[in-house]
N, C-alpha and C positions, 0 to 999 in steps of 0.2 A: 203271397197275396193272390187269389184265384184273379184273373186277366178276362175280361170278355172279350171274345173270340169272334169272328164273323169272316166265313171263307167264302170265298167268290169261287164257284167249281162248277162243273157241269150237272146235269141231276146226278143227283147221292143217290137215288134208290137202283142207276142202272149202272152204276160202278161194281168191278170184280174185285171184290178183298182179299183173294188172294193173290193181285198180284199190283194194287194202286196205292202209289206211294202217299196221297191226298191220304187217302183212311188211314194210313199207316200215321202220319200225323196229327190226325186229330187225334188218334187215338191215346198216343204218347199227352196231350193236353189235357183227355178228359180225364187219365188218369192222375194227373199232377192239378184235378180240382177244377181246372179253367171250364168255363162257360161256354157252347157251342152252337154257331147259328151258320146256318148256311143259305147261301141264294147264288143265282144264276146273273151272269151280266145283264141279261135281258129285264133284270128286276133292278137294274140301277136307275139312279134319277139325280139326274142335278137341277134343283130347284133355287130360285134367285141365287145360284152361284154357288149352293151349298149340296156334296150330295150327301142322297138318302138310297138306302137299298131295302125292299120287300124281303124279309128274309123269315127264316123258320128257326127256333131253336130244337137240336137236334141229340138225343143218345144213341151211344151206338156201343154194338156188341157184336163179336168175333163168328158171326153164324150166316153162313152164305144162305141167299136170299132174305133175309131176314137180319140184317146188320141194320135196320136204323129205325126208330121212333121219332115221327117229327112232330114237331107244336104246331099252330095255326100263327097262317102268316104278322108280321108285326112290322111296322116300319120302325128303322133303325137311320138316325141322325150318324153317318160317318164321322163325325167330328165330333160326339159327346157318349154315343151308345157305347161304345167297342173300346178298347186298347188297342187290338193289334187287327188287322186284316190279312189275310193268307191271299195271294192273287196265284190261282190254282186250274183256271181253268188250263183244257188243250189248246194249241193251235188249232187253225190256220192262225199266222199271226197278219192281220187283214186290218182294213181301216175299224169293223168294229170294234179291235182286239187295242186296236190304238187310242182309239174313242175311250176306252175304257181306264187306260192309265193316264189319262187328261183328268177324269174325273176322280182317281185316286190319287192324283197329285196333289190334289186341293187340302187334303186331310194329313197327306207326313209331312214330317213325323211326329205330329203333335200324336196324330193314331197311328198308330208302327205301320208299316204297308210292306209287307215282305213280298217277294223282292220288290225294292224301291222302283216304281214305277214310271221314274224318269227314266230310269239308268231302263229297265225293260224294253219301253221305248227307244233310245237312245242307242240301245246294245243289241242291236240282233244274232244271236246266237251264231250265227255263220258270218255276219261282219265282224263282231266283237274280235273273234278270232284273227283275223285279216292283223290286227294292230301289236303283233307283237312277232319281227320280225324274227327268222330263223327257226318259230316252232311249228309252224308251215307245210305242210308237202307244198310244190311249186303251185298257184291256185290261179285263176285270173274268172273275174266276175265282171261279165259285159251281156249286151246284147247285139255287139256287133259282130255281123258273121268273120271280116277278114280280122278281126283282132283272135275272132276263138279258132280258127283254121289256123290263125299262126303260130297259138299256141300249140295249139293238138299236132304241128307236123313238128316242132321241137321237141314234146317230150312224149309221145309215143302213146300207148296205153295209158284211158283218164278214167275219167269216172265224171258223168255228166246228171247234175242235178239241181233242183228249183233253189232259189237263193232260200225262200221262206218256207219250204217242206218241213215236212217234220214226220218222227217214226220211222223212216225208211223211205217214204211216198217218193215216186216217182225215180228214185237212184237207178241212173245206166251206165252199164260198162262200153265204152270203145276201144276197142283195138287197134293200134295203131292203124292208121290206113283206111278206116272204116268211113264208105261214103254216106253215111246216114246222117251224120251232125246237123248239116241244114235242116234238115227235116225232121229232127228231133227237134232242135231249138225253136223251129217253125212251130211245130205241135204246141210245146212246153208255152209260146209265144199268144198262140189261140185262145190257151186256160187264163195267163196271165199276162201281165204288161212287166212284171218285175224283170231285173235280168235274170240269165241265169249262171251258175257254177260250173267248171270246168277244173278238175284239178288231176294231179297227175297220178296215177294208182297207183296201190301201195299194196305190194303182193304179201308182206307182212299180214292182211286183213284177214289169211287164211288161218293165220292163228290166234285173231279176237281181237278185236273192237273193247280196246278197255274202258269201261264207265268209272269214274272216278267221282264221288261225291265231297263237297268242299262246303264247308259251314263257315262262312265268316273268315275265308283263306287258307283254312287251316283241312288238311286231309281225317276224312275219318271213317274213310273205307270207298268199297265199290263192288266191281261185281266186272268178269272178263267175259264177251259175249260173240259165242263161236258161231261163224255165218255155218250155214247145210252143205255137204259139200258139193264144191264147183258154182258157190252161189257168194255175191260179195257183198251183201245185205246180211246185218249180224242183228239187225234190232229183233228181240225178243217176239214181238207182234208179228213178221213174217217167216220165222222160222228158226230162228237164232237158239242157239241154248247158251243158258249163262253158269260159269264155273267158276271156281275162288277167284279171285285176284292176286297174283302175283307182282305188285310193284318195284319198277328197278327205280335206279339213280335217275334215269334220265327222266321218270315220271316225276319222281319228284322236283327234280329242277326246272320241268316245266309247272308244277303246283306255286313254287316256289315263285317265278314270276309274273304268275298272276295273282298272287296271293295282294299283294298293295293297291292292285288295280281295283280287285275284286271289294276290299275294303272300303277303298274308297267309294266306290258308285252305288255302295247298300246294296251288293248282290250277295245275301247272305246264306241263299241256298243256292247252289250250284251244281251244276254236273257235267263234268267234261270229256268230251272223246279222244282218245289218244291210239291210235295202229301205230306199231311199231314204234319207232322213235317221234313219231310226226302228234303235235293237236291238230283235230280237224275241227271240232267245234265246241264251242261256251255254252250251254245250256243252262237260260235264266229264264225261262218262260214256265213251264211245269216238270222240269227234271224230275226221271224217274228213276230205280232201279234200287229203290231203297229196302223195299220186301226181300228179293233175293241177296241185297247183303246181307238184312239181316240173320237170312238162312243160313247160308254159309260163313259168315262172321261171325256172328251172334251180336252184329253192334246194331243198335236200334238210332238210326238218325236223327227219329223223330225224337229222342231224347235230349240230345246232342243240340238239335235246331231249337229245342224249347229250354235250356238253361242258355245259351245265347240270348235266344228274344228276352227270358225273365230279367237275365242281366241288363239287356239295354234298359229296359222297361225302369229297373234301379237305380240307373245311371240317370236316365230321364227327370228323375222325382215326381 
């Protein structure tokens, strides 16, 4: 039964299709018949209690610059228009971005809200992580100087970065010894009030940053993503290049233990970072990397992600 669709994303017409996993998605939907509408958080509303979002429906076709035909705008009741909502946009994850799953909280799961928008909330990608002891590199998230000087003079070489970054932004290497901390954190401190990360580096990273995509717990590819050399930022956006995935045992058995978690909190799209034996972080906010597996796998996610959601949708009634 075709599903009406309505994806919350940043504008559709300045995304790169060849390489964003949101299009990669719908696209997998339009082809399986579903109905596609899209709008911008800034088009949402919640009215006596109820929201509503300004949105367009949308076709789309494989052809850079020219991938989308939109309709004229329509208001869409979240709670009777749609089946399912995609919550797609990027970070920053900010109080707008927070505002924003307050307001799709009100609607699941009576209308699907992929990823569940509590748990979005709730789960930030680099705390999420924090909760599952032993798969870790050593981490400590504070803004107090003598707590991150006492870590940084215990384990040596870290890697210093914003608690709620995303892409890469803002990631520093320190070497051990390096007087700069305060005034990096000072800096990082000026931009925001969050704390920030300190973890302990992982020279593993010179041979990739593995993306790992999880549907519903379950592994169904990924994409391994080599930093440039002498550089310890592997995300594809600053220079990274991405190459098969080769999965060991120990990826799986960290898959494996968040698989229950991940089920539980309706985090049904996932993407997770793994160097060497270590997670670094849960990716529930707009997880990408699902083009490049499909390249080199040939596994399409967005298939995988939409017999999930149809199945819930059945179970639903």
């Amino acid at each position: 039964m075709p599903l009406r669709v309505a994806v919350q994303m940043d504008p559709i017409e300045k995304i790169n299709i060849g390489g964003d996993t949101t299009f990669l998605l719908m696209m997998a939907a339009q082809r399986r018949g579903h109905q596609l509408f899209v709008y911008e958080p800034r088009h949402l509303t919640l009215l006596d209690g109820k929201p509503f979002a300004r949105a367009r429906p949308v076709s789309l076709r494989e052809v850079k610059g020219d991938h989308v035909t939109a309709g004229d705008y329509q208001d869409l009741d979240l709670s009777k228009d749609v089946d399912v909502i995609l919550m797609r946009q990027d970070p920053p994850f900010d109080i707008a971005y927070i505002t924003a799953t307050y307001f799709l909280e009100v609607v699941h799961p009576k209308t699907l809200v992929v990823n569940n928008p509590t748990s979005v909330r709730d789960a930030p990608e680099k705390l999420l992580a924090t909760r599952f002891p032993g798969l870790q590199p050593p981490t400590i998230i504070s803004s107090d100087y003598e707590a991150l000087h006492a870590f940084f003079e215990e384990h040596g070489d870290c890697i210093l970065k914003p608690l709620h970054g995303a892409a890469g932004n803002g990631i520093i290497k320190l070497k051990a010894g390096d007087r700069n901390l305060d005034a990096l954190v000072e800096l990082m401190g000026s931009i925001s009030r969050e704390p920030v990360i300190l973890q302990k580096f992982i020279p593993a990273v010179s041979a990739g940053d593995k993306r790992i995509i999880l549907i519903d717990g379950e592994i169904v590819g990924g994409i391994n993503r080599v930093p440039e050399e002498g550089a310890v930022r592997s995300n594809l956006r600053v220079g990274g290049r991405a190459e098969k995935l080769v999965l060991t045992d120990r990826d799986r058995e960290i898959c494996e233990t968040l698989k229950p978690v991940l089920k539980e909190k309706g985090l049904m799209f996932v993407g997770i970072d793994v160097i060497g034996d270590y997670l670094t972080e849960i990716n529930v906010t707009s997880p990408t990397g699902a083009v490049q597996m499909k390249a080199f796998e040939g596994i399409d996610a967005g298939d995988a992600l939409w017999d999930r959601i149809e199945e819930t949708r059945r179970s639903a009634g």
